[in-house]
C-alpha angles and dihedrals in degrees: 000000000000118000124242147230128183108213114204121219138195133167111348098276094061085044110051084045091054087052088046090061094043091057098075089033093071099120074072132068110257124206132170131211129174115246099273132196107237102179119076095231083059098047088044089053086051101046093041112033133042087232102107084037082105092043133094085238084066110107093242095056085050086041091052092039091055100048084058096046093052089042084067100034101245120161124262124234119152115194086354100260091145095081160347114277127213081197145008121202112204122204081200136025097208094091117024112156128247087233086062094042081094109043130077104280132191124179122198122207109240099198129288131011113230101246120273120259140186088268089048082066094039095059092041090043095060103040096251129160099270103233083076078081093081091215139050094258089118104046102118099025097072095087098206107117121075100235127025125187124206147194106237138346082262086062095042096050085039093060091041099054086053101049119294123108111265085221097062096052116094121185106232106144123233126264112233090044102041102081098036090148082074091077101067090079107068142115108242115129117232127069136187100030136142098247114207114198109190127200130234090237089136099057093038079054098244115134121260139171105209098170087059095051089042086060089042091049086051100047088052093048079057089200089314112122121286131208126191130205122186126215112252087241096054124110094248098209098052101046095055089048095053087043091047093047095049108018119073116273111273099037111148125241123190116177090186134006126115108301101192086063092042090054094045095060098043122094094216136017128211115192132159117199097349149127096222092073085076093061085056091047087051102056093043108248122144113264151191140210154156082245121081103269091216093054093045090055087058097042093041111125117265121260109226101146098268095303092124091099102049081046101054081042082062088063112038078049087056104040089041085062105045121114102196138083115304091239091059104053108086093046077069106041119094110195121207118172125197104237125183096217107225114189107255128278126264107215125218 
């Protein structure tokens, strides 16, 4: 029999990141399941409260997740009852299940952790779960997986500053955010605009104030184009009207669309708490966001032509195989990731 790995998944980003890496796991048996609460203090937040509703344990995120695993005919598991796994692969460390304490784990880093906040040391202070954070400030400090792969040194010494074990984080990088120059070729119309790319800080209960950052966006377009792009999360309606009612006549909106093309045809980004802000780095335009611009240059994903996902596959291969003690694995593991060198990138 095959051996096989439970790949958990999360919004679609986590997801199609989890199907990247399985691509090039198929001498295995390969099995999703949406990220699931397995505590009943957790299952009762999420029944009774609408605390969770932002999260990727919300109905809707496991609804959407599901649709793009059967699309591309992967196999079904929820809470992985089905069978028995050699190894899970986590796309977050704030809820990992008892069942799996035991089992070889590796979590991959989606994108951006959500800043840190006074809850945020509260929560690790005290020992809590961390989703009592409210946020995901704490996914890749909980140290409690075997393996974790992340997207830069900035991001390895990030996560170990904060609580994981320096030995267990490997630097990968992270499909999804690893080619962004491929981006620059792409068929959407407009050109030379000031891209905003807003955050579902609303709907995930943080406090924003959007008509502000509406006023700044437009100060810093400085009459130029502007082009907004809402977060998936986002209530739609709300958020055009509010765009229709601060930014100039004739500002674009998209709600869906393809952002990393959007981004690559734009002159200048505005974003507040988001990933997004990386591929602009990337390529080089000038940004903006609520994060500090020189640590996110540090902590920005590696570059290495898309390979991230064949490299964090090298290690769940490896891992998967190896017949010793879960500790010891890593003294005996030599990583060497394959990386296509860019010169490096001029910012703006």
């Amino acid at each position: 029999m095959r051996r096989k790995i439970l790949f958990i998944t999360g919004s679609i980003n986590q997801t199609s990141q989890m199907h990247e890496i399985s691509k090039h796991l198929q001498r295995y048996d390969c099995w999703f399941s949406q990220l699931f609460p397995d505590t009943a203090l957790l299952k009762a937040i999420i029944k009774h409260t609408p605390l969770a509703d932002g999260t990727v344990l919300a109905p809707h995120f496991r609804i959407k997740s599901e649709c793009y695993l059967r699309q591309h005919g992967l196999k079904i598991d929820y809470e992985g009852n089905k069978n028995e796994y050699d190894l899970v692969v986590y796309c977050t460390d704030m809820v990992v299940a008892d069942k799996f304490k035991q089992t070889k784990t590796i979590w991959v880093q989606e994108g951006m952790t959500d800043k840190r906040t006074f809850l945020t040391d509260i929560v690790k202070a005290l020992g809590l779960p961390s989703y009592f954070s409210g946020d995901t400030s704490l996914n890749g400090s909980s140290n409690i997986c075997d393996i974790y792969c992340v997207a830069s040194e900035g991001y390895k010494n990030y996560f170990a500053k904060y609580g994981t074990d320096p030995a267990k984080l490997i630097v990968t990088g992270i499909p999804n955010y690893d080619n962004q120059r491929e981006f620059m070729d792409n068929d959407f119309p407009y050109h030379n605009y000031v891209m905003v790319a807003t955050t579902d800080m609303r709907e995930t209960y943080r406090l924003e104030n959007r008509p502000a950052f509406i006023k700044k966006a437009v100060k810093i377009a400085n009459g130029r184009q502007m082009l907004f792009k809402l977060h998936p999360n986002e209530r739609i309606d709300r958020a055009e009207a509010e765009i229709r009612k601060y930014a100039p006549v004739g500002s674009l909106i998209y709600s869906c669309g393809n952002t990393n093309h959007m981004i690559a045809n734009c002159s200048e980004l505005i974003t507040q708490y988001s990933t997004v802000v990386y591929t602009g780095i990337a390529l080089g335009k000038k940004v903006h966001s609520y994060f500090n611009l020189e640590e996110l240059k540090k902590l920005a994903p590696i570059q290495n032509g898309g390979v991230s996902a064949k490299n964090i596959a090298q290690i769940c291969n490896s891992y998967i195989n190896f017949a010793g003690k879960k500790e010891d694995f890593l003294s005996q593991f030599t990583f060497q990731p394959e990386v296509m060198h860019y010169p490096e990138v001029q910012y703006a």
